[in-house]
Structures are given as C-alpha cells and as structure tokens.
C-alpha positions as CSV (number, residue, x, y, z in Angstrom):
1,X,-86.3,273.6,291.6
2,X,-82.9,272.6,290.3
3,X,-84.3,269.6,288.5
4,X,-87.7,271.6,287.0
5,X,-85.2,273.8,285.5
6,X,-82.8,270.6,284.2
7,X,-86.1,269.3,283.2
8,X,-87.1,272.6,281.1
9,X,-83.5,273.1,279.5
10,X,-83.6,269.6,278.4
11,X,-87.0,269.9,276.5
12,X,-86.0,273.4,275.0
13,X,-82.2,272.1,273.5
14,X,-81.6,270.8,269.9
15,X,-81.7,267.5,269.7
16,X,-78.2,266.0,267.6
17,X,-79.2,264.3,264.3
18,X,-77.7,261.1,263.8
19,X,-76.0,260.9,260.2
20,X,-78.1,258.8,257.8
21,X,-75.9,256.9,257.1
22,X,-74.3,255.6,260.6
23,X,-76.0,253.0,260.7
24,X,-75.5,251.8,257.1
25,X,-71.9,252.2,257.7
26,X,-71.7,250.3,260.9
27,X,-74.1,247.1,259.4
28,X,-71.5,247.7,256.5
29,X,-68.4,247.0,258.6
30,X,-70.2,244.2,260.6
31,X,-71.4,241.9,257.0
32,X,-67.6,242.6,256.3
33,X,-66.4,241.1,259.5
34,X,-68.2,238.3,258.8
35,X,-68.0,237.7,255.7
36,X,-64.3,237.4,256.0
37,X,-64.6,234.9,259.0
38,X,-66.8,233.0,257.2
39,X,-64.2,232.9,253.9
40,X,-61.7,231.8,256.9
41,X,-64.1,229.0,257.9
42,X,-64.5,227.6,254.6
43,X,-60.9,227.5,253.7
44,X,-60.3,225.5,257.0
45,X,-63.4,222.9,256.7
46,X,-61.5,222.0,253.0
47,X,-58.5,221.6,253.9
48,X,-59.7,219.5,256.2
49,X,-61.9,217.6,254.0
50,X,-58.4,217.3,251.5
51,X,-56.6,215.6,254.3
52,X,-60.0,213.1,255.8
53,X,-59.7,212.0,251.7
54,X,-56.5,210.8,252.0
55,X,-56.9,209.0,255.0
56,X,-60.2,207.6,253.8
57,X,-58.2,206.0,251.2
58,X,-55.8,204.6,253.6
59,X,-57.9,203.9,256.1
60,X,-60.1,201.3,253.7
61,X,-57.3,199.4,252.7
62,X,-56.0,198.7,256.7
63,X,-60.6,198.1,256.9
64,X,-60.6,195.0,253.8
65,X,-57.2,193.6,255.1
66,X,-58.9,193.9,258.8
67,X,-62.3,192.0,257.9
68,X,-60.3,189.3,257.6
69,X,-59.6,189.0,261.5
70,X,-63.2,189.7,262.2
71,X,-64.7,186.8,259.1
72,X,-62.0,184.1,260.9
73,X,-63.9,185.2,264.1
74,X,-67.4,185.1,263.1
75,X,-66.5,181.8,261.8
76,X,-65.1,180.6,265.2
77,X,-67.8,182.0,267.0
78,X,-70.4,180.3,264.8
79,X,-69.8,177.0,266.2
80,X,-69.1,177.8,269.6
81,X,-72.5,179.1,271.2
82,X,-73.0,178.7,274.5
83,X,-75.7,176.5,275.8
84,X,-77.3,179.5,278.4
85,X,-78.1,183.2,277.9
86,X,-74.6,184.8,279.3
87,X,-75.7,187.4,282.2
88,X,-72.4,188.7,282.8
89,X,-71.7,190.9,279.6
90,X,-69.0,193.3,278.9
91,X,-69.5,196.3,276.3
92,X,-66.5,197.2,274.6
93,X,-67.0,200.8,273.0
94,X,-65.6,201.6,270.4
95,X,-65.4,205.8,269.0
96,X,-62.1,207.8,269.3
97,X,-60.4,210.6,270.6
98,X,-61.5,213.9,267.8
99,X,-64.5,215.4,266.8
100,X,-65.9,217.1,263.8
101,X,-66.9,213.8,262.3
102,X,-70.6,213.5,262.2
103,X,-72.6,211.4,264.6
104,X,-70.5,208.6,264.9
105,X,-69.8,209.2,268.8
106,X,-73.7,209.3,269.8
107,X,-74.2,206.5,267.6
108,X,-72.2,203.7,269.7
109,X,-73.3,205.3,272.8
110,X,-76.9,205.3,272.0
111,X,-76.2,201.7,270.7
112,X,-75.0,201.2,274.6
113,X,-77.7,202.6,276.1
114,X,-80.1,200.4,274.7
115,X,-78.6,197.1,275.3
116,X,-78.0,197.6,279.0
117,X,-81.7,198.5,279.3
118,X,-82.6,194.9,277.6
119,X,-80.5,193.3,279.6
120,X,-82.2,193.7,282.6
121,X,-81.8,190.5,284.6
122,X,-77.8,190.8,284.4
123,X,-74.5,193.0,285.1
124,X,-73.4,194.9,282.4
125,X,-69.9,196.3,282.6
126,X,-68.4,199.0,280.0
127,X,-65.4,199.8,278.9
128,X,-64.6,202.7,275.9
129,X,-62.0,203.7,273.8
130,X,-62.3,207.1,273.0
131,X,-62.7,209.8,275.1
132,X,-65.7,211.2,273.0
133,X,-67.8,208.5,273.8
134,X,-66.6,208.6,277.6
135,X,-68.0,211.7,278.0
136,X,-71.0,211.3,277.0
137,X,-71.6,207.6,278.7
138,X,-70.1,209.0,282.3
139,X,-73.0,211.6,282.3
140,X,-75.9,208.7,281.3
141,X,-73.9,205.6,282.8
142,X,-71.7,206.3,285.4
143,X,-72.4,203.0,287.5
144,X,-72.0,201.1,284.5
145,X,-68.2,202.6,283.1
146,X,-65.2,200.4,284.6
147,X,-62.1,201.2,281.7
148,X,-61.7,203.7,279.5
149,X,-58.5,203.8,276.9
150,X,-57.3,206.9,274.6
151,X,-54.8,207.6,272.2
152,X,-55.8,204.5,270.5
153,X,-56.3,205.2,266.8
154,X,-54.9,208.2,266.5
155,X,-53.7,206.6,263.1
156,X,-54.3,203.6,261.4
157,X,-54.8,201.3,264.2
158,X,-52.6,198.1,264.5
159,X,-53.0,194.5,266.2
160,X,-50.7,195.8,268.4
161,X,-52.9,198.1,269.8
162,X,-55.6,195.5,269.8
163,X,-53.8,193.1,271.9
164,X,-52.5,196.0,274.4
165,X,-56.3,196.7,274.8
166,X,-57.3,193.1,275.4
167,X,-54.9,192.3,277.9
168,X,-56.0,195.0,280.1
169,X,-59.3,194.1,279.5
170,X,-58.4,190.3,280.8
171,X,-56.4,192.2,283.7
172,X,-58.4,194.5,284.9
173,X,-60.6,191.8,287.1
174,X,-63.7,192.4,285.3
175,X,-65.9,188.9,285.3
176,X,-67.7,188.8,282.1
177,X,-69.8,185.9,280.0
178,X,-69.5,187.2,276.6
179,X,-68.1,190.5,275.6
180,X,-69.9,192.8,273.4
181,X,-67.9,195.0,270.9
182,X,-70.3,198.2,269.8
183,X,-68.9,199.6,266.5
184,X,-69.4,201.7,264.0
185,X,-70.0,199.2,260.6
186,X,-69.0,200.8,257.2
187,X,-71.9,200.5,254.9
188,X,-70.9,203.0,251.9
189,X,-68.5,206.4,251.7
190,X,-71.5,207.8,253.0
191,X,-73.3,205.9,255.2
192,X,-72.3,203.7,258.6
193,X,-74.5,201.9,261.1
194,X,-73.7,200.6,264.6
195,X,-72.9,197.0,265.3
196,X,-71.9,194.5,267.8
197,X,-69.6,192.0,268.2
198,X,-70.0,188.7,270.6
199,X,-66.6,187.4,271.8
200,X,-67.3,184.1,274.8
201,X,-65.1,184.0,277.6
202,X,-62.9,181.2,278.4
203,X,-65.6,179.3,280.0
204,X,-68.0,179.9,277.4
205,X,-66.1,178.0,274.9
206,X,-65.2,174.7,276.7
207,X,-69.2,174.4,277.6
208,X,-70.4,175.3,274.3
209,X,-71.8,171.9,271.9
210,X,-69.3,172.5,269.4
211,X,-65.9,172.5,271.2
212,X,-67.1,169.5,273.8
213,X,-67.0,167.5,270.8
214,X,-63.1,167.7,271.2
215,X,-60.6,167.0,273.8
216,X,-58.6,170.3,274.5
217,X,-56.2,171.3,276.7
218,X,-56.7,174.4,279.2
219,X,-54.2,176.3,277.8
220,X,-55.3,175.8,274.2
221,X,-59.0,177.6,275.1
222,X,-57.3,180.1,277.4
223,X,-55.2,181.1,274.7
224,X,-57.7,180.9,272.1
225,X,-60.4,182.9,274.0
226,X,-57.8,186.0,274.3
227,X,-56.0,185.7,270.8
228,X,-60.7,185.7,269.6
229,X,-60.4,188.5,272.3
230,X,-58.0,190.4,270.2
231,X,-58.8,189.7,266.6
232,X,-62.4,190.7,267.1
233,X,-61.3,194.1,268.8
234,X,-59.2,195.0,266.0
235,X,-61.5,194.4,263.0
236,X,-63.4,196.7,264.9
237,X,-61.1,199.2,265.4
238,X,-59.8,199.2,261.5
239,X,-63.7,199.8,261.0
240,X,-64.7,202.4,262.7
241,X,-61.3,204.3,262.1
242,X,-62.6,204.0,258.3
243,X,-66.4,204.9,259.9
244,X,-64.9,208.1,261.2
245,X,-62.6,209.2,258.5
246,X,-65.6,208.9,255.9
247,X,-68.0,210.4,258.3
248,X,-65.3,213.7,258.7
249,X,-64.9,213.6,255.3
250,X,-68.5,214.0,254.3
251,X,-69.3,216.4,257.3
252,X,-66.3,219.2,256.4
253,X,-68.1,218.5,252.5
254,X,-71.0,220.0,253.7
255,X,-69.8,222.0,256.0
256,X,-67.6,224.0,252.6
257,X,-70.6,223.9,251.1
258,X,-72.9,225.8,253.8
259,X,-69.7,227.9,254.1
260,X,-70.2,228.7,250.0
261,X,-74.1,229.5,250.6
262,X,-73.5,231.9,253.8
263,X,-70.8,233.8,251.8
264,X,-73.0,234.0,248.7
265,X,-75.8,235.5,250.9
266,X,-73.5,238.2,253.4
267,X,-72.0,239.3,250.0
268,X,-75.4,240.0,248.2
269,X,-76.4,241.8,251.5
270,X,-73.3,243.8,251.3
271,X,-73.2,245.2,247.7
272,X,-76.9,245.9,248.5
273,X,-75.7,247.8,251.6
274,X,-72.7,249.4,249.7
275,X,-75.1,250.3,246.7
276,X,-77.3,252.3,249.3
277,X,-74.8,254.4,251.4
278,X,-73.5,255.3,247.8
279,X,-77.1,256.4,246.4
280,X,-77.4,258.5,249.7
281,X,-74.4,259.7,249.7
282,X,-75.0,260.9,245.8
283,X,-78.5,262.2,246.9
284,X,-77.0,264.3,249.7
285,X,-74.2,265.7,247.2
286,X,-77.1,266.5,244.8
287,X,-79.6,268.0,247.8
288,X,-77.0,270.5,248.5
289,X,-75.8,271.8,245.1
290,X,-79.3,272.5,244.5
291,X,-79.6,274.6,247.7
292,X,-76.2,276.3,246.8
C-alpha cells in the first residue's frame, strides 16, 4: 500500500528542470582542463626536443670519431673468416636505459628475434645493454638472456665503458664462436636501421686462412680477440647513442607538433562552446524582458 502511494506521489510531483545551460558550462570547464594540459604537454615535448638537439650535435661528433674503431675492425675481420659456420653465437644488444625515442628499442629486439630463429642448429646466448630492450627480450626470450648491463650511455659513451662491458662478457663463462653486436646504424637525422656486428673469438682467429699464414704467439691473439672485442662494442655504442638522440629528437618534433594541432582543435571547440552559452544566455535575458 505504502509503495502504490510512493508510486502515485512520484508520478503526480514536478519534475526539476535542468538549466540549459549545465551542461554547456560543464563541457566548458572540461575543453578548458584540457586544453591547458595539453599547452603543458607541448611545452614539455620542446624543451625536450631543444635539449635531444644539442646532444644530437654532440653525439655525431663522438659517432665520426667512433667509426673509426669499428672501419679498423671491419678491416681486421675481413681477412680473418673462419673456415666453418660458428654455432656457438653470442648477441650483444645494444638500446639503452630511457624512452620517448621512437622505435629504436623494438628495433634491435626484433632484429634478435629473428636471428635466433635462423639459427636453428646452434646455441644462441644474449646479452643487453639497456634495460628497455631487457624488458622486452625477457618476456619473448627468457631461455636465451644470460647478461644484462645499465647505466651504460647515459652520456656520451666512452671506450672505457666498452672495455668494462667486454671484460665481463669474456668473464662471465659464456662459450661463444663469433659474437654478434645488434645496433641501431645511423642512416640520416631522420632515419636509422638495425645492424650487426661479427667479432671471432680467440679460436676463430688462429684457425681462420688469413692469420695461419703467420706465426703468432698465444698471447698476441688472446689479446687481439678482446681489444676487436672492445673496439667493435664501442663503435656501436657511439652509434646508437647518436640512433637514439636523433630518433628523440624527431619523436618530441612531432609530438609539439600534434600538441599544436590538438590545441588548435579544443580551442575552436571552446570559443564555439563559449559563443553558445553566451547566445543563450542573451536569449534568456531577452525571453524574459519581453514577458516583463
């Protein structure tokens, strides 16, 4: 009884009207919101480009003096192929630390990915510097990851922090034929492509055709192997530090300029919003002096 008579009070009451323009305001307040987080975003993604510009500059110089290690390499390795297909590989990876720098990450690790399927008939160990690219090879390799190094790069990177990486990579116990350096090549400002590098072990270089020709000590090839080791690592590293300031560089470009386009739009909706609640407003004002 109590709820037909709830039921009969509710259909006989006034129903509240909702001010016209409620819901204009509140849309209002929400375009303004974002519109100023938006303006935010696209002072950040400049700035950002303004600093990846300066170390773009920096980071090309340390790259031409860098290429040299990696031509004197190419050189060596030239002449020193070995007589079997190595089974035993090692893939150095090579990406960094940050984000907000394009695809350069997925890039290597694709790069990865593919090699170890082709090599089907061997072991393939991997190693990565860069914890971008180690999260994303744990979740598709996880058998396959041995080593992993960060902070490396942070800045310019240095022989120094070549030689630190290839002495763990000789300690760590890993057996390896040939080691394989994935990189990120610089093609243009605007445009990179992933490479790899083939540094033979020790063993690799005594049995190859060109260095039997010669009588070497044992010491002479160990040392030789590690300092290749080392120069090859590093020519890569200058690289792709230049890879990813160029690829941050051009991604925080367009990001400023989607930032631009988004503003352009949420403002145009505004003023169109604005421009309404004022006409209604006007109307209403209007409406009730003509009653009065």
């Amino acid at each position: 009884m109590l709820a037909r008579r709830t039921l009969a009070l509710s259909k006989t009451a006034p129903v509240l009207a909702t001010p016209a323009n409620a819901r204009n305001m509140a849309t209002l307040r929400e375009l303004e919101l974002r519109l100023k987080s938006v303006k935010n975003i696209e002072k950040i993604t400049k700035s950002m480009k303004m600093i990846a510009s300066t170390k773009l500059a920096k980071a090309q110089r340390a790259m031409n003096a860098g290429k040299e290690y990696g031509a004197a390499n190419a050189e060596l390795f030239n002449n020193a192929q070995p007589e079997s297909t190595p089974k035993r590989q090692l893939f150095v990876v090579i990406s960094s630390d940050k984000g907000l720098c394009g695809g350069i990450h997925s890039s290597v690790s694709k790069a990865t990915r593919r090699a170890i399927k082709e090599n089907v008939d061997g072991e393939s160990a991997v190693m990565v510097i860069g914890d971008k690219s180690k999260a994303q090879l744990s979740r598709a390799i996880p058998k396959n990851l041995v080593l992993t190094f960060n902070q490396i790069g942070r800045d310019i990177p240095t022989f120094a922090d070549a030689s630190a990486v290839a002495d763990l990579i000789i300690k760590s116990g890993v057996k390896y034929d040939v080691v394989n350096i994935v990189y990120n090549k610089f093609v243009s400002v605007v445009s990179y492509e992933s490479d790899t590098k083939h540094v033979v072990n020790e063993q690799g270089l005594k049995e190859s055709p060109g260095f039997k020709a010669y009588e070497m000590e044992d010491d002479v090839t160990k040392d030789l192997a590690e300092f290749a080791l080392s120069n090859a690592i590093f020519a890569a590293l200058v690289e792709s530090h230049a890879c990813e300031q160029s690829s941050r560089r051009n991604a925080m470009d367009n990001a400023s300029k989607n930032a631009k386009d988004m503003i352009g739009s949420l403002q145009m909706k505004y003023n169109r919003g604005r421009q309404a609640a004022i006409t209604n407003e006007l109307v209403d004002i209007i409406t009730g002096a003509s009653a009065l």
